[in-house]
Each structure stands twice: as C-alpha cells, then as structure tokens.
N, C-alpha and C positions, 0 to 999 in steps of 0.2 A: 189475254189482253196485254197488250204492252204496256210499261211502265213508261211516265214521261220522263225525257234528259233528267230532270232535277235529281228525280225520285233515284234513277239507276247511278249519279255519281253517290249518291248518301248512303246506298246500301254498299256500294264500294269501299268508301271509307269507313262504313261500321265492319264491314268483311276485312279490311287491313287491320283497323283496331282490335277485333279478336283476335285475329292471326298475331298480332304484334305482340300484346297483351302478357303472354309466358314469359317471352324475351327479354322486353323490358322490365320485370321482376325479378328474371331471371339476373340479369346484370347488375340490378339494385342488390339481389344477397349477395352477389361474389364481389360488389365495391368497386365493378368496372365505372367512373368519372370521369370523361374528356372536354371538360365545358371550355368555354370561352372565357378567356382570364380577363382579357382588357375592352375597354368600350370607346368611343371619340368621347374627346375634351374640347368644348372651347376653349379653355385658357393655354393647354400644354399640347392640343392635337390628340392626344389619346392620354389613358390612364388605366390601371386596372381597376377591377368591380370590387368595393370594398367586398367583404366578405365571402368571396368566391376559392372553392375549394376543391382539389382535384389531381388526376396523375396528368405525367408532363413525360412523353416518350417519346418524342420527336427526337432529341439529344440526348443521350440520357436517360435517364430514371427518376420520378423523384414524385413525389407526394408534393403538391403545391400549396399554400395556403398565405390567403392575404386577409390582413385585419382590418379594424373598422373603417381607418382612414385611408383605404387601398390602397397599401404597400405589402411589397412580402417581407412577412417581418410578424411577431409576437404582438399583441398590444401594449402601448405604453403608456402611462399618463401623461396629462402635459404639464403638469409640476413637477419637476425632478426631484427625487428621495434624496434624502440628506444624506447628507458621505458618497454620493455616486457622483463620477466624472465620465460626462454625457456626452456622444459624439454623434452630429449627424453624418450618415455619410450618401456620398449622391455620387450617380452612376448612370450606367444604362445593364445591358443585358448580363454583360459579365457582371455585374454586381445584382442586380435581381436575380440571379442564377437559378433558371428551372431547372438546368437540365440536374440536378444535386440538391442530397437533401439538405435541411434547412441547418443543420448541427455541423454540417461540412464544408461551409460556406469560408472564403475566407474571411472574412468579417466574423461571425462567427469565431472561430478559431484565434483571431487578434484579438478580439474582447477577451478571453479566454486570456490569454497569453500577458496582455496591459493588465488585467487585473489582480494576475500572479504577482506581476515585475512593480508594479503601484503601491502595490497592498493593498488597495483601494478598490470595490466594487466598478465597474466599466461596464456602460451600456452604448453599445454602438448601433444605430436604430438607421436600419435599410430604408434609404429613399430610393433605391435604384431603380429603374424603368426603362425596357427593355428598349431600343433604338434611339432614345435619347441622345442629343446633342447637349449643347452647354448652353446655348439657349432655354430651352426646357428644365436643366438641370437648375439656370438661375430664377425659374418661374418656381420652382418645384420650392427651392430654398425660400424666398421672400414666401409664397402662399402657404405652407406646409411647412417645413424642418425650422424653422426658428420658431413657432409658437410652440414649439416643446425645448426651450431654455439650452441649449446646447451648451457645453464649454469650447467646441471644437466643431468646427465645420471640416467635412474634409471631402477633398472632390477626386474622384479614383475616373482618370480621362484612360480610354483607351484610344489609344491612336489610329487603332488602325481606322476608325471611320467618325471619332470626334470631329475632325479640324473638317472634316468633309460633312459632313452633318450640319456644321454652321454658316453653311456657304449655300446659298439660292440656285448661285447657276452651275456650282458642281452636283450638288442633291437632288435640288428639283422636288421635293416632295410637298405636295398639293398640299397636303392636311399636317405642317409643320407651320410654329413660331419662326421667325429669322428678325436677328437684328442687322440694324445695316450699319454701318460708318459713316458718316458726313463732317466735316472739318474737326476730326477728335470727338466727336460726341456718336453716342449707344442711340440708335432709333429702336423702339421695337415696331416691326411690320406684325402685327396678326390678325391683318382682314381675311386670313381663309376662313375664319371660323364665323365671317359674317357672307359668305357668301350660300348661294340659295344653293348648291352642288355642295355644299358639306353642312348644313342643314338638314337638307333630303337624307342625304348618306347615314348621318347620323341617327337618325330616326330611322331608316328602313335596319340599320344592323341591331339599334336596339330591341326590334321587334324579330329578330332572326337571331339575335341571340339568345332573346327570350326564350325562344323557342326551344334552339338546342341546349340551354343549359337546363330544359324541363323535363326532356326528352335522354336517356342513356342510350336507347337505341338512335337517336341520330349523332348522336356524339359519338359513337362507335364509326357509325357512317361519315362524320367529319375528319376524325383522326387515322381512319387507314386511308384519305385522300390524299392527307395533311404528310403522312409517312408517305405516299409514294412523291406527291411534290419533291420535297425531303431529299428521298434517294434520289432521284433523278437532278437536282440540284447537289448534291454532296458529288454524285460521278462525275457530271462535268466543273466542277471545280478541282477534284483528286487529278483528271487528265488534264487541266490547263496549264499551259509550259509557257503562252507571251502574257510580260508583265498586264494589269488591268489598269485603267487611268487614277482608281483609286492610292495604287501603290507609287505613284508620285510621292506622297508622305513623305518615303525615305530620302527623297530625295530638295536639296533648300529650291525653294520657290522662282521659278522660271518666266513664271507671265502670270498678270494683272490680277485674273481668277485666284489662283490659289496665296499671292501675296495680302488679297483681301481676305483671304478665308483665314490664313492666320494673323493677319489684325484684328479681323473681326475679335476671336477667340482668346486675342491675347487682351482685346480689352474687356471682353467678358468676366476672365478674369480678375482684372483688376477691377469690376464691379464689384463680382461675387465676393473678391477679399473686403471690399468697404463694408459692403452688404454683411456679413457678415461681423465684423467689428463694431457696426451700428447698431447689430442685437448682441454685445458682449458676449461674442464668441472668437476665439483665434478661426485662423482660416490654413490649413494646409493641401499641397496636392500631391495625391503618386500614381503615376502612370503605369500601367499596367503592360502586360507584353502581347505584342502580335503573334500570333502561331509561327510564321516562318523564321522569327527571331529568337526564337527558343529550340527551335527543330533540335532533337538529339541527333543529326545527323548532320556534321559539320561541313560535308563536301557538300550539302543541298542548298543550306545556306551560302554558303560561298557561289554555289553556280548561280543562285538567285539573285545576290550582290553583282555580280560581273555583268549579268544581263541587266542590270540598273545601269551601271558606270557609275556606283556610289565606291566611296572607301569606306562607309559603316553602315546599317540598317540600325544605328541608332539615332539618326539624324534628329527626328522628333523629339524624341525623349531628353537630348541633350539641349536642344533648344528651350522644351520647357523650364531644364533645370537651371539654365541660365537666365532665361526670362524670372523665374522667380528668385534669384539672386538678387536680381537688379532691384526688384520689386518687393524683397523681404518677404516673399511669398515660402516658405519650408517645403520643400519638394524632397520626396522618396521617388527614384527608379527603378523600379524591380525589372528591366528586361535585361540588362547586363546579367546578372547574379543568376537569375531563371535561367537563363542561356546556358551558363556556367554548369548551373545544379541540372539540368538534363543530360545536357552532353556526357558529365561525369558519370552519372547513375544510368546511362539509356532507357531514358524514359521517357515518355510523350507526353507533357502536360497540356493539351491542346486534344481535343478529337475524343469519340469513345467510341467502344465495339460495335455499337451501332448505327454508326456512321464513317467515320474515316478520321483513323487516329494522325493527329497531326495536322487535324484543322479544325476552326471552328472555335467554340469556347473553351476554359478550362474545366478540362475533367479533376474527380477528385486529390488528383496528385497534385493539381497544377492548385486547385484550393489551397492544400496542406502548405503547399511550400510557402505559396503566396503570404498566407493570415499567421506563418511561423520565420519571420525573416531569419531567424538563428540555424535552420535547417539550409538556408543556402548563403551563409557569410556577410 
C-alpha cells in the first residue's frame, strides 16, 4: 500500500535524524562549535548574541566567547571596584578580534601593560563590533559603555573602512544607522530598522540561527561554506593590482561624497568627545593601521602609493591627528611605528596562514606590537 506525500516526507526526516543522530554527538564530545555570533539590532543594525560561545576559523583561530551584555569580552560589573582605572573602548572587527584568542588581543595586552606602568589595576572593557562605523560606535557608547562608569573612553578608528562606513552613498548598507549633516547639526537617520524588509529579515535569521546554533552538524555545514566564501574572496583580493574606490582614503577628499563622509565623521567625533565628558569620562582616539601601510615589503608599498599619486598612505591618520589637535581630542597613531616595526623585523602583521599573510586583519604579531607600544618606539 502506498504511503501518502505527508507520511513518506516524515519518515525521511526520522531516517535523516537517525542517520544524523552519531554525528552530531559525535561533534558535541570533540567540541566541534561553529554558531552564529551576531543577530540584527534595531538600534545599531546588528550586535552579537549575548552569551554565545564558539570557534572562529575563517581568519584565524580562536575560541570565541561574548558575555552577558554581548560583547566579546569577560563579564564586568557596572560599578567599578575601587582603585580600578576603567576604560571603555569601541571598535569594530579589529577590536572584537575573532580571528585571536582573547589573552592576545591588543586591548588585552595594554591593560596588561597600563597596569604595570600605573601601578594601578586597568580594566579595559571591549565594546568592539565587527563592521562598525562611528555611527554605531556612538550608539554603542551613549546605550552600553557609559553605564559601566568609564574614566576613559577611547575610540580605536580603523581607516581603512571607518570614514566609508559613515557615509550612505559611499556604503550603502540597508541594515546601518547613518547620520547626516544639515547646517552644522548631527541627524541620526534610522528608519531601516522601521521598515517591513528588515523586520522580515530580522525575524527569518533569528529563526535560522536558532536553528544552527542548535544544531553542530549544520554549523559544520555553515562554516565549510563560510571557509570556501572566505578563500575565494581572500584569492581575488591577493591577485588585485587596480586601486578599489574605497582606497581613496589615502588620498584628501576630491568631490562632494567623500568631503561629507569626513565631515560626517569628524563631527561624530566631536559628539562622542562631548558624550563622553557628560558621563565624566576623558575621551581619546588611536587609529589603527591598514595592511598595505604596514606591508613589510617596502617596494609594495611604495608601487601602491605611486599607483595612488599620493606622497603618504598616511593621509588619514594625519588628518585625524590634526583634527584632534584642534579639538583637544589625544590622538595615538600606530600605522607609522607599525610600518616601521615590520619592515625592520619582516613580519606581516596583517593576514594569517590561513588566508593570505599581508591582508586582512591583525594577526597575533600585529596584536602584540599594537597593545605594547614600547616594542615599536
């Protein structure tokens, strides 16, 4: 007698669940974890899932883990211990740093180091969130990092896709905050998160990622996707020889677009320092380094400069430190001295063996040097 459609897909999927059944136990004793780290945010666009915990091989290696108020980071109270000098700091991917473990971070490692030099316990408490803009970063601070008492804010901007990140019509990204300019005054624009396409979205990947972070066996099956995505984007970045429109950066501001992108950003700025002074905290910032500005390979960079028609590939970074001159803002530049400390040591701090050394984010070296400024002068 035939079975009707219903009956034959139910036994199908009882005949996959046993078949599956070894597998995923199997994966549970050896501690194979590929979940989904971050979910959609109304307020920020996305955010990670408090308490979600797992490996992170795409870049890297690393044992992941985010705590209650999802960030990667230890848990903290929101009253700071006495005798502790407390520092929020806010990022994006180079400062959430999956692809490394959590003791190797550079953050990490400058707590380490201010606490020695202070004599004073330092806790430096990661807001960082990976593709963050400075938009985000200033939602991140006013919603989250001031209700744990900071004495120090501090905002670690990577250039290479900051100042692009704050700009609409160079980004473009559907499910982002943007503020905009109008005669000196900060708008915040964030009707994506009222519209019924990111409503829907948000809701279908909750339920799909419920799923795979339930599942080890589809987590397997997401991350060897996620790895060959991965390579096939890392090759064709390693073969790209013409600049991209992002790497404008390096170069001062040509047309309309991008001289709004760093107004935008420079007045974010000078929010985030108010904003932060209004919860009795100092406010400082250090830019971090792009991979091709650090390359230990001095003729690469120079044929990459000549293909700009720049005379520095510091253009950005100097801008900021002047901006915060003017502004009283305390700016740190690590891509000069990085630059410096690879070149002499040839060493890549940018790229890992599992993707293509000398691009990408900082691998462990580019950590150490970063979170021990006395290691590159």
């Amino acid at each position: 007698m035939r079975l009707p459609p219903v009956k034959n897909v139910l036994l199908i999927l009882a005949s996959l669940l046993v078949a599956l059944a070894p597998l995923e136990i199997g994966l549970r004793l050896i501690g194979v974890s590929y979940p989904e780290f971050h979910r959609l945010d109304e307020s920020r666009g996305w955010a990670a899932r408090p308490g979600v915990a797992g490996l992170w091989t795409v870049e890297g290696e690393a044992y992941v883990s985010y705590n209650a108020a999802g960030f990667r980071d230890r848990d903290y109270p929101l009253a700071k211990p006495e005798g502790v000098y407390r520092i929020a700091l806010l990022g994006d991917s180079f400062t959430e740093a999956r692809a490394i473990p959590l003791e190797e971070t550079y953050w990490s490692i400058a707590a380490d180091r201010l606490s020695a030099c202070l004599g004073t316990p330092v806790e430096m408490l990661n807001f960082g969130v990976n593709g963050y803009g400075t938009a985000q970063q200033l939602i991140t601070l006013e919603d989250h990092a001031l209700a744990y008492a900071p004495d120090l804010v501090l905002l670690a901007i990577y250039t290479g896709n900051d100042i692009w990140n704050n700009s609409r019509a160079l980004d473009g990204h559907q499910d982002r905050p943007y503020y905009t300019l109008e005669d000196g005054a900060l708008t915040l624009d964030d009707s994506f998160s009222r519209s019924a396409r990111f409503q829907a979205k948000m809701a279908w990947q909750d339920i799909k990622h419920g799923l795979i972070n339930a599942s080890r066996v589809m987590q397997l099956i997401k991350e060897s996707y996620y790895r060959m995505k991965s390579g096939a984007k890392n090759r064709a970045a390693a073969g790209a020889t013409a600049p991209s429109p992002a790497d404008r950066i390096y170069v001062a501001p040509e047309d309309e677009t991008w001289r709004d992108a760093w107004a935008v950003t420079e007045a974010l700025l000078r929010l985030m320092r108010d904003t932060a002074l209004g919860g009795a905290a100092d406010f400082s910032v250090v830019t971090l380094s792009n991979d091709i500005q650090v390359h230990p390979d001095r003729a690469r960079r120079e044929t990459f400069r000549v293909g700009l028609g720049v005379e520095t590939l510091f253009y950005p970074d100097e801008r900021i430190a002047a901006f915060g001159a003017r502004e009283a803002i305390p700016t740190i530049t690590l891509a000069p001295r990085l630059g410096d400390y690879a070149e002499t040591n040839a060493v890549f701090l940018h790229g890992f063996d599992n993707t293509v050394l000398g691009l990408g984010h900082w691998n462990a070296q580019g950590h150490a040097a970063a979170g021990d400024r006395k290691s590159v002068g």
